[in-house]
N, C-alpha and C positions, 0 to 999 in steps of 0.2 A: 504493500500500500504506500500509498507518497506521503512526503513531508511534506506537513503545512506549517506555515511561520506566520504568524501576524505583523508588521511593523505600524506602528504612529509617529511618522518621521512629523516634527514641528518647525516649520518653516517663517521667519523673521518677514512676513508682506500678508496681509489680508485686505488691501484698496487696492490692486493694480490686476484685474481681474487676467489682461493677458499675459504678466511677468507669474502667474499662478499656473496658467494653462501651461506654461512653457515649463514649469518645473515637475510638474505632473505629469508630464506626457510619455516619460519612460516606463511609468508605471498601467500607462494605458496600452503602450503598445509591444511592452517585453512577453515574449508569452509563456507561460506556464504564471503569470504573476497577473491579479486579480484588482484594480480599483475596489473598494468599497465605497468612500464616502470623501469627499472635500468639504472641512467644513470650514470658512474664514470667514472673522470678525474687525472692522473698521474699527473701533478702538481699542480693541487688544494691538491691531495689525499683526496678523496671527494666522498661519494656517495652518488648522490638524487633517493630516492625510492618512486614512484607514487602508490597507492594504497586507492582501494574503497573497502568499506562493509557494514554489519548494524552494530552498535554500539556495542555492547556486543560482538562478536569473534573478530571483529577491535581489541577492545579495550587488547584481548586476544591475537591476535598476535601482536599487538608493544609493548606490554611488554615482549611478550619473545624474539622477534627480540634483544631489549635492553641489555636482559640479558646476551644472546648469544653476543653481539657487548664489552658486559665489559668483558669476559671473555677472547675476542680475541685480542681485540684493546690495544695498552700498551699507553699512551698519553704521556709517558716519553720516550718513541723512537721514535714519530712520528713528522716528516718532511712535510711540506706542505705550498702553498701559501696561502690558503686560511683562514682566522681566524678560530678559533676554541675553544671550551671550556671543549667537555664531547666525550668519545669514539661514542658516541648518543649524536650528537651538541644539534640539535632542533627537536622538531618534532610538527608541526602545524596540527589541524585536522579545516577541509574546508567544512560550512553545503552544499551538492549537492541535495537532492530531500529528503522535506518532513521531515526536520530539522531545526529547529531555530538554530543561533547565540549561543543561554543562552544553548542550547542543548550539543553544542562543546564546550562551554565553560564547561560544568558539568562533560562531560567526559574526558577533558585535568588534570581535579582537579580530578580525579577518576584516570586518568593511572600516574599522579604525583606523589599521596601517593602511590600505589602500585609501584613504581618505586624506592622509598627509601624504602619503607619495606621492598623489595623483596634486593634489591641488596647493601643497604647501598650509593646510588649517588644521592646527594641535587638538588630538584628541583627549578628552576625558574619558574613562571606563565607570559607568558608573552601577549602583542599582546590587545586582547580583553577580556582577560580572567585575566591581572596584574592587583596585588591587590590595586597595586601605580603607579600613572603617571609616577613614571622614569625607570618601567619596560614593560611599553610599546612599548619600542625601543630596538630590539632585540641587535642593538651591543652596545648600551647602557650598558644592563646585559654582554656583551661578551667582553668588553674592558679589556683588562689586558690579556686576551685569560689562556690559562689552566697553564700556567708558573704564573702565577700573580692572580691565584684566590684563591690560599687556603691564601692567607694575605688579600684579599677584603672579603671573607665573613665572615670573623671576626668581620667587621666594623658591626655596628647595621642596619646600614640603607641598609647593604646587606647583611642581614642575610636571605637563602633559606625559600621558602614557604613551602617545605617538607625538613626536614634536619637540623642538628645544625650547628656549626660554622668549620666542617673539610671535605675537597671536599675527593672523591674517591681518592684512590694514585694512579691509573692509568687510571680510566675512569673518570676521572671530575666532570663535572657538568651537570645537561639537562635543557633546556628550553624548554617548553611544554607551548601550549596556542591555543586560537580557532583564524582567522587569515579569511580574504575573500582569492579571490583565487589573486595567483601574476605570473607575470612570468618572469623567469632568464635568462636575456637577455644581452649577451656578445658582445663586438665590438673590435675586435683585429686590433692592430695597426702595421705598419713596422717599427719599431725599438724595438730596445731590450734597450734602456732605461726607468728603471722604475719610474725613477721622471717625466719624461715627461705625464705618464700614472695615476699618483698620482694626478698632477697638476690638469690633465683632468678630472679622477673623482670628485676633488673636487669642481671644477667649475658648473658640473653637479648635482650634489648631491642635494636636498633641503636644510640642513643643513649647503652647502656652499652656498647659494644662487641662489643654480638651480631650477628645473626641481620641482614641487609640491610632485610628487609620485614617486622620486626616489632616490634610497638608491646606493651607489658607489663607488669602491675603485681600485684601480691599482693593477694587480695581472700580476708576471713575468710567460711566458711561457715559462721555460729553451729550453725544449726539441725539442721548433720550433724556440728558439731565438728571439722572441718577446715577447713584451706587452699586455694587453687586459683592457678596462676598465667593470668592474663584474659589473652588473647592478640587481637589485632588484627592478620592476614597480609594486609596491604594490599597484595599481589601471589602469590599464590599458586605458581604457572608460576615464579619466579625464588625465592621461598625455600619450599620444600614443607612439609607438616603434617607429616611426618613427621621432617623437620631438624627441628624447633621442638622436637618430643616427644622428641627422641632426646637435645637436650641438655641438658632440664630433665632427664631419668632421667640425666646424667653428674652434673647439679651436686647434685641430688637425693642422690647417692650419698656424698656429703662431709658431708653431715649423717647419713647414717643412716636415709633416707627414702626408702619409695617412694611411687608412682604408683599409685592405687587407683580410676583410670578418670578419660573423658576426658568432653567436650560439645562440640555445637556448637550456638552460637544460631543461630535463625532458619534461612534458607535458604541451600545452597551449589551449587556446582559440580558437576557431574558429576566433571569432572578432577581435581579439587582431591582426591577422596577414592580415584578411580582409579589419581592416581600413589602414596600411601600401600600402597593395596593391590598392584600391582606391585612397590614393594619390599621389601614384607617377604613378599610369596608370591614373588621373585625369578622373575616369568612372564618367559618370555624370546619377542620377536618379538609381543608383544600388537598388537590394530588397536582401537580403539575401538568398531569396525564388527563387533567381534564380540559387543558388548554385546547383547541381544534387544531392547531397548525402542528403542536405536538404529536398529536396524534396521527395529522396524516403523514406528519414526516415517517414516524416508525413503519408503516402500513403501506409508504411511495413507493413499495418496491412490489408489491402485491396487486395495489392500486395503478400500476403504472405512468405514478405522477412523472 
C-alpha cells in the first residue's frame, strides 16, 4: 500500500492572489501529490497550504513551492499580523497512512538540507524532528520574527541545522519538522482592542497557564475592526475546541466582551468538531458510525462509490 504524508507548508503572502497561485502550482501539478485546501488571510498575510502525497514527489514539490515562494516573497516589504520568520514560515509534514513518526521526521531532515542547498535559507528542525529541546516550540525558534533573526543566529545556541550564521536577505528562515496533526482555530472578538485580545490569549495559552494543548496570541483584524485570539490545538483528543472557546467567552466577560464568531484555517478532523458538537447538543451514547458519510465510506467498496 502507498505512503501518504500530509504537509501544511505556511507561506509569508495572503493579498497577492497570483504570487499565491504561482507558489502552489507544484503542488497542483506534481503527481502522485494531492492539493487539499488554500487557505489565505489579508491581515494575517498568510497562507496555509493543505496537501497529501507519497514521500518522494511531496518531498519534490515543497521544495520547489519554497523556491518559487523566495523568489517572490520580499520579507523586507512584508506587513502582517501574524509572526513570521522565512518567505516559507514552517512547513510541518503529518504521518497519515502507513508512515511512522521517525519516517516524517527523515524526510523534514531531507527537504531541510535541500532547502539550503538549493536556495541558500537556514533551516530550523523543529517539533518532533528538533535536535534540542528549545527547538521544539515553534515560536520559540520564531521569536525575534525575520526583523530580529539575522543577530539571533549568530548566537551559538541558534545556530540553523542546515545553514551558517547569515538568514536569507529577503526570504528568512524555515522551520521544517514532522508534527501530529493540529488544528487553527480562531475566536474573534467585538472590539478592536488589541491588549484586550493579548491578555486573553495569554490567559489561554499553556505557557501562561492555560489550556495543556494550546498555543495563543492576539492578532488585530484591521479590515473588520476587530480582534481574534489565533489558536494552535496541537492535540485536539486531550484539550477540545470547545474548552479553548469556553474560556476565552469566561475571560472575555471581565472586559465586557463578546465572541462575535469563530474560524478554522485550513483542514480539520472529523472529531475535532464532533466532540464540540456533542457537547453542546449534550447527545448522549453517540457512535461515530452513525455519521452517513462514515458509513458509506466503510461500505464504498460494496456500494461501488
Amino acid at each position: 500500500m502507498s505512503k501518504i504524508i500530509e504537509c501544511v507548508p505556511n507561506f509569508s503572502e495572503g493579498r497577492n492572489k497570483d504570487v499565491i497561485d504561482k507558489i502552489v502550482e507544484p503542488f497542483r501539478t506534481t503527481p502522485d501529490v494531492t492539493l487539499l485546501d488554500v487557505e489565505s488571510d489579508k491581515d494575517h498575510n498568510r497562507s496555509v497550504v493543505t496537501v497529501i502525497g507519497e514521500p518522494a514527489p511531496l518531498k519534490d514539490a515543497v521544495i520547489k513551492a519554497v523556491g518559487i515562494a523566495a523568489q517572490l516573497i520580499d520579507l523586507r516589504k512584508h506587513t502582517g499580523e501574524h509572526p513570521r520568520m522565512g518567505a516559507t514560515d514552517v512547513i510541518p509534514f503529518i504521518p497519515v497512512r502507513n508512515v511512522t513518526a521517525d519516517e516524517c521526521i527523515q524526510l523534514s531532515k531531507e527537504v531541510g538540507a535541500e532547502i539550503f542547498k538549493q536556495f541558500g535559507i537556514p533551516v530550523f528542525l523543529y517539533e518532533k524532528s528538533a535536535t534540542v529541546p528549545q527547538r521544539e516550540n515553534l515560536a520559540t525558534i520564531r521569536k525575534g520574527q525575520f526583523e530580529g533573526m539575522a543577530e539571533k543566529i549568530k548566537q551559538p545556541e541558534w545556530k540553523p541545522d542546515f545553514g551558517g550564521t547569515s538568514i536569507h536577505p529577503s526570504a528568512g528562515v524555515v522551520a521544517c519538522g514532522c508534527r501530529m496533526p493540529l488544528v487553527a482555530f480562531n475566536v474573534n472578538l467585538a472590539t478592536n482592542d488589541i491588549k484586550i485580545a493579548d491578555a486573553i490569549a495569554k490567559r489561554v495559552r499553556y505557557i501562561g497557564g492555560g489550556l495543556r494543548y494550546v498555543k495563543a496570541l492576539g492578532v488585530e483584524l484591521k479590515e473588520r475592526g476587530i480582534v481574534q485570539v489565533s489558536m494552535n490545538m496541537t492535540d485536539y483528543s486531550k484539550t477540545s475546541l470547545y474548552q479553548s472557546y469556553e474560556m476565552i467567552k469566561i475571560e472575555a466577560k471581565r472586559y465586557g466582551v463578546n465572541i462575535v464568531g469563530t474560524e478554522i484555517i485550513g483542514l480539520t478532523a472529523m472529531d475535532a468538531l464532533i466532540d464540540a458538537a456533542l457537547y453542546y447538543l449534550q447527545v448522549e451514547h453517540f457512535s461515530s458510525s452513525q455519521i452517513i458519510e462514515n458509513r458509506l465510506l466503510e461500505n464504498s467498496e460494496s456500494l461501488k462509490i
